[in-house]
N, C-alpha and C positions, 0 to 999 in steps of 0.2 A: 432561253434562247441559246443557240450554240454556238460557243467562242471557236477562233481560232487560237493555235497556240501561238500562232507568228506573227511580228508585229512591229512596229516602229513607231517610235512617241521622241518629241524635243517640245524643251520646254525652257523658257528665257526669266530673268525674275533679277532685280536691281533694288541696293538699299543698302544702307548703312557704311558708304565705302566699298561694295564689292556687288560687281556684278558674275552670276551663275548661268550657267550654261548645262543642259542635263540632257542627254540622250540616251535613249533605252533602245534597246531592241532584243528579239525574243526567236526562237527557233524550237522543234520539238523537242521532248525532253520525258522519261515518264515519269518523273517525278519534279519539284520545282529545285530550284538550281540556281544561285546570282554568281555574278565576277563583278563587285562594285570597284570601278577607277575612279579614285578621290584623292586629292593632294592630300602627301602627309600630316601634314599640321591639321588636317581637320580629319586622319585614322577614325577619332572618338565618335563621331557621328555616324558611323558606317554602317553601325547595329539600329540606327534610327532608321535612314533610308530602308535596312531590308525587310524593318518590321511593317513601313507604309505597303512595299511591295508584297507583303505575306495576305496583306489586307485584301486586295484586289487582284490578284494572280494565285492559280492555284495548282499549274501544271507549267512547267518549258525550263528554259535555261535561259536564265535572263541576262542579259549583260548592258551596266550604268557604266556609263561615261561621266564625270563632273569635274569641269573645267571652271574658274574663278580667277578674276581681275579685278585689281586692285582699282576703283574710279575715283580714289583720292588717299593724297599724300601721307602715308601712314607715321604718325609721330613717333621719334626716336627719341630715346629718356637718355643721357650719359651718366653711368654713375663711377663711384668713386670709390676706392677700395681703399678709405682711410690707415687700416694699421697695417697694412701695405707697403703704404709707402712710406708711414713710421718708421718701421722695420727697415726701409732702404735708407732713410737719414740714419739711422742709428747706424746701421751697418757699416756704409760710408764714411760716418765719424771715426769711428774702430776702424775703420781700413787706413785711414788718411794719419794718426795716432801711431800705428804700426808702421807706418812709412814715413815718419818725421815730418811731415807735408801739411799743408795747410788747407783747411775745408768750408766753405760756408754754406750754408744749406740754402738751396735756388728751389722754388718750388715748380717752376716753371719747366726740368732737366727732369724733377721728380716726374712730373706727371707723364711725360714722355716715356718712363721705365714700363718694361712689360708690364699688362693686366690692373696700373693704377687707374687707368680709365678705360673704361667699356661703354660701348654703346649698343642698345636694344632696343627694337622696334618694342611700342607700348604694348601690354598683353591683352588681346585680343578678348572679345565678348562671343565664346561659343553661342549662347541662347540666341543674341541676335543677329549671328551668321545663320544658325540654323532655320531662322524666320524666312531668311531670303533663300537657300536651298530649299525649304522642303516647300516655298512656292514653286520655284523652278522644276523642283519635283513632280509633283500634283498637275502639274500643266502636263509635262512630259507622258504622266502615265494615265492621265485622259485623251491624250492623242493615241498614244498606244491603244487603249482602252477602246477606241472610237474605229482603228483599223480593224483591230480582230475583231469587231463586231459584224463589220461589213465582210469581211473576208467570211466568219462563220454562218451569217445567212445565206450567202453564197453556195457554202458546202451544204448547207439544213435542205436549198431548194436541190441541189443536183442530189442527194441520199433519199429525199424525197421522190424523183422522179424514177430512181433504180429501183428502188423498194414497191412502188406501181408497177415498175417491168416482171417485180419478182411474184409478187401477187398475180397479177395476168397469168402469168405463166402457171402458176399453181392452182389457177382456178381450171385451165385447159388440162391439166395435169389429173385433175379432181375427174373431168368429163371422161375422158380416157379410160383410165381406171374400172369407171363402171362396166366398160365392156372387155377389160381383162378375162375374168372369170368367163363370160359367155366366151370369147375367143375361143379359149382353152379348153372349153365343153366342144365345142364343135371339131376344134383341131384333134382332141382325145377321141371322141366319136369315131372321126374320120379315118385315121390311123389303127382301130379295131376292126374298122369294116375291113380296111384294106388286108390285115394280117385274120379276117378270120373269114372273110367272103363277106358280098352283100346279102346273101340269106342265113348270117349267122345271128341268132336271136342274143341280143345285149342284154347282160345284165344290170338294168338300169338304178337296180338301188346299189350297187357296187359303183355304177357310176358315178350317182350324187355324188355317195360318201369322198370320193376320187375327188371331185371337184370342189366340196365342202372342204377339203383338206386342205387345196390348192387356194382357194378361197380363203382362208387363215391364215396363210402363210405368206401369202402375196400382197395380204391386206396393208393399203398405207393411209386409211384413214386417220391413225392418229398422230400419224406424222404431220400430214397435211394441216389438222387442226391445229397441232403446236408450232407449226410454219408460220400460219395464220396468228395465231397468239403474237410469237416473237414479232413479226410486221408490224404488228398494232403497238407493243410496246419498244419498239423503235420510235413509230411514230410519236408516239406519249410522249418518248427523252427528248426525241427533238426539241417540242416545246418547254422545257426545263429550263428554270433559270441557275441551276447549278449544274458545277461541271458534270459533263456527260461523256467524255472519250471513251474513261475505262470502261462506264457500263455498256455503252454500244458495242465495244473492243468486245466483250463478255457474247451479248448477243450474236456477235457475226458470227460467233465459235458455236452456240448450240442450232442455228438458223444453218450452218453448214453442216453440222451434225445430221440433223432432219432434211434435209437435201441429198447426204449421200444415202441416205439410211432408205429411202423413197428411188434412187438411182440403182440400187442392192437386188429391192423386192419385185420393184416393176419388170418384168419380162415385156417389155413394148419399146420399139423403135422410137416413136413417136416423144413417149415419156421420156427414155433416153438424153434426146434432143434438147427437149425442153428442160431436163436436169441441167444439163451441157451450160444452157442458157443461165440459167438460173445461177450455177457458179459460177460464170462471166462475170455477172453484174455483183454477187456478190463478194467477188474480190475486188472490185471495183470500190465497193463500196469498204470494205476493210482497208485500203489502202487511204480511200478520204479518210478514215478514223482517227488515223492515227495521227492527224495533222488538228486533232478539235480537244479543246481543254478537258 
């Protein structure tokens, strides 16, 4: 079935003290692509997220948003930097020594001195932060997952309905064709009579040959048949359940190939026309391509 590249997925998920917020969204790209936004303290996860996204995305430029709040009081440890504030009593007694002065040690004055006391939030549990993103995750990129599906049937039915315009045309194109060569006998006929009189005897096996020639060279049967091919396998990718962009992208380019190559040979108005046509729809249809995974 054919994706779209474009897309927008949110996804919510709470547990452990912290609630997760994850929004995705996605634009064309010809190769795949992330810009993950995630609070620093949680950097180390980052290669986790983009490896779920490798899982289920395989073309666009993605870009995660991951937003987190704390839904309870996060415990602060104070510690204590024992030979520290050793080091400040000793010093202090040496200081007070050298100055005749008198010292008693307060450890109360101690602990107030720079970096004897710190205080740190408790260290965090990555694995069971990660439990609660990569649900918020997983929600987020099945919403995603759920627009570009719709948005790519979407596109499958409108390349489906161009690809019937182009076939039509090519089947009129096929009809046409047949009376190429008679034209051209009759036109060539006409134009001998005119330049040689009407009682001047033709010579008609110079003429076949003349129009057997004309008839080779103007020939677009095997265009038309490999026109026909590429339509059909269009059709085929359409229903794929892997990505199909690039190979359609491939197809437009040889289906345009045999389109012009059939616009070269044909000497017919009419053919012409329906070439005209025929590129219409299918840059129409190379411009949807470029929007499908």
């Amino acid at each position: 079935m054919a994706n779209s590249m474009t897309g927008f997925g949110r996804g919510e998920a709470s547990g452990h003290g912290y609630h997760f917020t994850v929004e995705l969204k996605a634009v064309n790209h010809r190769f795949f692509e992330t810009a993950i936004r995630i609070p620093r303290h949680l950097n180390s996860l980052e290669e986790r997220v983009r490896k779920i996204l490798q899982e289920k995305i395989h073309r666009g430029r993605i870009d995660i948003f991951v937003n987190v709040k704390e839904t309870e009081e996060i415990k602060r440890i104070v510690k204590v930097d024992k030979d520290l504030a050793l080091s400040y009593d000793k010093t202090l007694k040496e200081l007070a020594i050298a100055l005749n002065s008198t010292y008693e040690t307060d450890i109360y004055k101690l602990a107030t001195l720079p970096e004897v006391l710190t205080v740190e939030d408790e260290e965090i549990d990555l694995e069971l932060i990660w439990l609660v993103m990569r649900e918020a995750l997983e929600d987020a990129v099945q919403g995603f997952l759920n627009m570009r599906q719709g948005e790519g049937k979407r596109l499958a039915t409108d390349l489906l309905q161009r690809l019937h315009i182009i076939e039509e045309a090519k089947r009129k194109v096929a009809e046409y064709s047949d009376a190429i060569v008679v034209d051209y006998q009759n036109r060539l006929r006409e134009r001998i009579e005119i330049l040689l009189g009407e009682n001047a005897i033709l010579d008609e096996t110079r003429l076949a040959n003349e129009v057997a020639f004309f008839a080779e060279r103007a020939s677009i049967t095997e265009e038309l048949v490999r026109l026909e091919s590429h339509i059909e396998e269009c059709r085929v990718t359409l229903n794929s359940s892997e990505p199909i962009g690039r190979k359609l992208d491939f197809m437009v380019q040889e289906m345009n190939r045999e389109i012009n190559t059939i616009g070269s040979k044909a000497n017919n108005l009419n053919i012409t026309q329906l070439v005209v046509q025929m590129k219409s729809e299918l840059e129409k249809i190379r411009e949807q391509v470029q929007n499908l995974e």
